[in-house]
Wavefront OBJ file of the C-alpha trace (Angstrom):
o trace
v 121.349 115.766 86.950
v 119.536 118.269 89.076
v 119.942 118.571 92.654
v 117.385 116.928 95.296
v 115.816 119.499 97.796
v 116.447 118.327 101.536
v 115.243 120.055 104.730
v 116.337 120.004 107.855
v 113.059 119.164 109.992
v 111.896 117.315 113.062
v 112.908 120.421 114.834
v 109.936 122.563 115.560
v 106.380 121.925 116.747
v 103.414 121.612 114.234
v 105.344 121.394 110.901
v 103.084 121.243 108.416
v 102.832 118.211 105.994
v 103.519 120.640 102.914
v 107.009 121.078 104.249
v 107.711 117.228 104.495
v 105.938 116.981 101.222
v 108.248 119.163 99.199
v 111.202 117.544 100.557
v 112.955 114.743 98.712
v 115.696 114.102 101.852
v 114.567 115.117 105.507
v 117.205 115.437 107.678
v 116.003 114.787 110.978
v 116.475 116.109 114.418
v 117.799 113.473 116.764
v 118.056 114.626 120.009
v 121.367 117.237 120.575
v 120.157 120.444 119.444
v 115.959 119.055 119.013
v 113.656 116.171 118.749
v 112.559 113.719 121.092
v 111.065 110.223 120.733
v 107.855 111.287 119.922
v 108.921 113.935 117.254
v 111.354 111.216 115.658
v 108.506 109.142 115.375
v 105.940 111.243 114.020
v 109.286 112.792 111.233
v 109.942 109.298 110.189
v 106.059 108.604 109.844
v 105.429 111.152 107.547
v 108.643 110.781 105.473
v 107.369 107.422 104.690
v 103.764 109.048 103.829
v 105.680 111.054 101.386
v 108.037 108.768 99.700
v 111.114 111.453 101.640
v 114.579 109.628 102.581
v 115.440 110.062 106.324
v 118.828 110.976 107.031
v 120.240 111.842 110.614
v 120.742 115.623 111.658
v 123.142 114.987 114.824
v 124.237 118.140 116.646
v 126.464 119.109 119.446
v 124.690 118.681 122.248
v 122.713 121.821 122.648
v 119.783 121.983 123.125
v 120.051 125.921 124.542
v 121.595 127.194 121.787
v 119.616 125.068 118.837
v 123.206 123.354 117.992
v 124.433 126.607 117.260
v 127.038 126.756 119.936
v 130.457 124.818 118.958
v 131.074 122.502 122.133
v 134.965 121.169 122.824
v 134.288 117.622 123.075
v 137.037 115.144 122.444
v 136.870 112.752 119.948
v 135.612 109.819 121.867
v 132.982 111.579 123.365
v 131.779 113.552 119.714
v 131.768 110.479 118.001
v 129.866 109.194 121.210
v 126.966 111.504 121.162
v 126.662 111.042 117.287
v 126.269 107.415 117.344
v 123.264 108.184 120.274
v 121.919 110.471 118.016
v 121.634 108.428 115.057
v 120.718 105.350 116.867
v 117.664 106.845 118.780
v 116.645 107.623 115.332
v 116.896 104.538 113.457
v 114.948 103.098 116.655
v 111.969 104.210 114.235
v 112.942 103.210 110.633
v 115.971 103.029 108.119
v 118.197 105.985 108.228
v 120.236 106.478 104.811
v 122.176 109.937 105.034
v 123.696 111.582 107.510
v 123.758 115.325 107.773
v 125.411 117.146 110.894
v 123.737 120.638 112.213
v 124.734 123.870 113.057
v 127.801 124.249 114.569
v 129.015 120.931 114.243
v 128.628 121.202 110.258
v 130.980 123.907 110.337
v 132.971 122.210 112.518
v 133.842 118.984 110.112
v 136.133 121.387 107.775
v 138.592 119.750 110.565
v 139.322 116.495 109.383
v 139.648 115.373 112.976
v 136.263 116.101 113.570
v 134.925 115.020 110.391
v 136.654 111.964 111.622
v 135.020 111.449 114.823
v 131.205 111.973 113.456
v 132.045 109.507 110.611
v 133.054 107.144 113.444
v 129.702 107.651 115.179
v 127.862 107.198 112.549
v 129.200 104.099 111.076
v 128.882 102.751 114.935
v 125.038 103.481 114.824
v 123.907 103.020 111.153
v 126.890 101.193 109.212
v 127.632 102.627 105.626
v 125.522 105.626 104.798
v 125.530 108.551 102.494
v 126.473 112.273 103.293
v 125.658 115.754 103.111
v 128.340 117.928 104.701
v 131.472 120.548 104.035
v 133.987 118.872 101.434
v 136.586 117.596 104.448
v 133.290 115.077 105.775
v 132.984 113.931 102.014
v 136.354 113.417 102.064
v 136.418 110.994 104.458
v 133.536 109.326 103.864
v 134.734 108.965 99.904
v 137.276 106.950 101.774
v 135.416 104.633 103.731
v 133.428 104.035 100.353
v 130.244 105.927 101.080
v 128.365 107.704 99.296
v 129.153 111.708 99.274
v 126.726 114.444 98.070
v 128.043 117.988 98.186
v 125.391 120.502 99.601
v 124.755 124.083 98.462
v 121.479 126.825 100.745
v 119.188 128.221 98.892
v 118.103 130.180 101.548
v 121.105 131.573 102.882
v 123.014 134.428 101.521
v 126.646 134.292 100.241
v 129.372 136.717 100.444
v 131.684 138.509 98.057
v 134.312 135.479 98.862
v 131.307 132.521 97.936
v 131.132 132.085 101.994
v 128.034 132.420 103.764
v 127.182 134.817 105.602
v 126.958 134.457 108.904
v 123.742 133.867 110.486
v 122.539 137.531 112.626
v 124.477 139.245 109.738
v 122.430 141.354 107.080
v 121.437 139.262 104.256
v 122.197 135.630 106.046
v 118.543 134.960 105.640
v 117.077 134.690 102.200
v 113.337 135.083 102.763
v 111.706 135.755 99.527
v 110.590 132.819 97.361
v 111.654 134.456 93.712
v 114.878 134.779 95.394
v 115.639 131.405 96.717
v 114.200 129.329 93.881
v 116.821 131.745 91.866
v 119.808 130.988 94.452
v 118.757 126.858 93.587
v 118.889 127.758 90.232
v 122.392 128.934 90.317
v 123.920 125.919 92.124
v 122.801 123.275 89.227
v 125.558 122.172 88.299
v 127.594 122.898 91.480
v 126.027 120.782 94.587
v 124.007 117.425 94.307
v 121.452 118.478 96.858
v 120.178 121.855 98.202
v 118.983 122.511 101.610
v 116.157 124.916 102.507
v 115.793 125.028 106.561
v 112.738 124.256 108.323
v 113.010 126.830 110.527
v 113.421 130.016 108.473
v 110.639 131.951 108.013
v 108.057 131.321 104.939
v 109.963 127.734 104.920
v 106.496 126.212 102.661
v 107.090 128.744 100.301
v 110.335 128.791 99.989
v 110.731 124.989 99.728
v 108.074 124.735 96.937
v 109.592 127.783 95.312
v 112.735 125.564 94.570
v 110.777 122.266 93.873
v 109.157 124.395 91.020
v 112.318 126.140 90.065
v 113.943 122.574 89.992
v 111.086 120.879 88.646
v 110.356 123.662 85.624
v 114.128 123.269 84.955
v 114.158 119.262 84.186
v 110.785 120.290 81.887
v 108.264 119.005 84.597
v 105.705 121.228 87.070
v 104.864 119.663 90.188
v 102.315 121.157 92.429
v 102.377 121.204 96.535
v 99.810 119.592 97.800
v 96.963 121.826 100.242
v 98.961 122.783 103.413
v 97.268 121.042 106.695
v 99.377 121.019 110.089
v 100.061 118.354 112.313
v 98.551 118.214 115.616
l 1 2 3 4 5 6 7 8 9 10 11 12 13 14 15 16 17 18 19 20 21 22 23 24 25 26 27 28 29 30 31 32 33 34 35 36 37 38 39 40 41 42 43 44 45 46 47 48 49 50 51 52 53 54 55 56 57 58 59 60 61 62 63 64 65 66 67 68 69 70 71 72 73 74 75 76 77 78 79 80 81 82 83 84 85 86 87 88 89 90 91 92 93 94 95 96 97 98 99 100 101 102 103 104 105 106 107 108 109 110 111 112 113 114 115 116 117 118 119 120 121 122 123 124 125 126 127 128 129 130 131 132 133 134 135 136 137 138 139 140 141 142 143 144 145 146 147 148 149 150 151 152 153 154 155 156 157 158 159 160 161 162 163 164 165 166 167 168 169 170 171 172 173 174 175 176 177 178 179 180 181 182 183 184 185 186 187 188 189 190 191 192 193 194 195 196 197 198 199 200 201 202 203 204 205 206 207 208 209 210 211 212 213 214 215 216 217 218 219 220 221 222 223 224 225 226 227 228 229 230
């Protein structure tokens, strides 16, 4: 089976309705590193215009540094700001993955902290599916959820298979051809692949895998005409 595309969005201003219409999961900002009330609202909205799953994106909370900043919180109080996160979102519609950002994505190869957003999110939503480094799956494998292991098309990889790190040379895969070949190369590998909302050329990139994907299971979709929200 070939991997979904899902895209981390709710994050900027004026994303345009191509981007939520390529996706097939939209993992939403939820308040740590992005999104407010209003942008949760408008995200969920338009997920349901375009038949795209809602899942979660809880951060660290950090809002300066876009949830890129790795925060020592204890357990009680990570677990804490997830279940805020998640709840504010489901205030606007049924959540069904969860998907931690940034930092705190990186951070769940610790099975303590893997842990402590599991328990956050099973406080706020119950049983969901989720996206996230193999020690999260683990442990949600074991509460019975539903795992699905995530691969970037539009991030570069290293010599060793690890990404590179973001401000590095060749983190950021930009070009289209290049990213809907990256996609290409993790069949088989991940059951979903992520394209950011918030690297540059995201439309094109994101519809550059949905064709890739889509040409690859014998079908051609087409994006729809790009409008932006206002």
């Amino acid at each position: 089976m070939l991997p979904t595309l899902n895209i981390d969005l709710g994050e900027l201003p004026d994303e345009p309705d191509a981007l939520f219409a390529a996706a097939q999961l939209a993992n939403v900002a939820c308040g740590g590193h992005a999104g407010d009330p209003r942008s949760m609202a408008e995200a969920v909205a338009r997920c349901a215009r375009y038949g795209v799953g809602v899942g979660a994106h809880p951060s660290y909370p950090d809002r300066a540094g876009f949830g890129r900043v790795a925060l020592h919180l204890s357990a009680a109080a990570l677990a804490e700001s997830v279940a805020q996160q998640c709840s504010a979102l489901a205030v606007f519609g049924a959540v069904g993955h969860i998907k931690p950002h940034g930092a705190l994505y990186h951070a769940c190869a610790d099975p303590a902290v893997a842990e402590a957003v599991l328990h956050g999110a099973a406080a706020a939503l119950g049983a969901v599916a989720v996206i996230g480094p193999p020690a999260l799956l683990a442990g949600a494998a074991g509460r019975g959820w539903t795992t699905w292991r995530e691969g970037f098309a539009d991030r570069g990889v290293g010599r060793d298979g690890a990404l590179i790190q973001r401000g590095q040379p060749g983190a950021l895969l930009t070009d289209p051809a290049q990213v809907a070949a990256r996609a290409l190369a993790l069949v088989g590998q991940v059951d979903t692949v992520c394209v950011h909302g918030d690297t540059p050329g995201a439309v094109a990139l994101a519809w550059a895998v949905r064709h890739a994907l889509a040409a690859a299971d014998g079908a051609v979709s087409r994006p729809p005409r790009t409008t932006r929200c206002r």
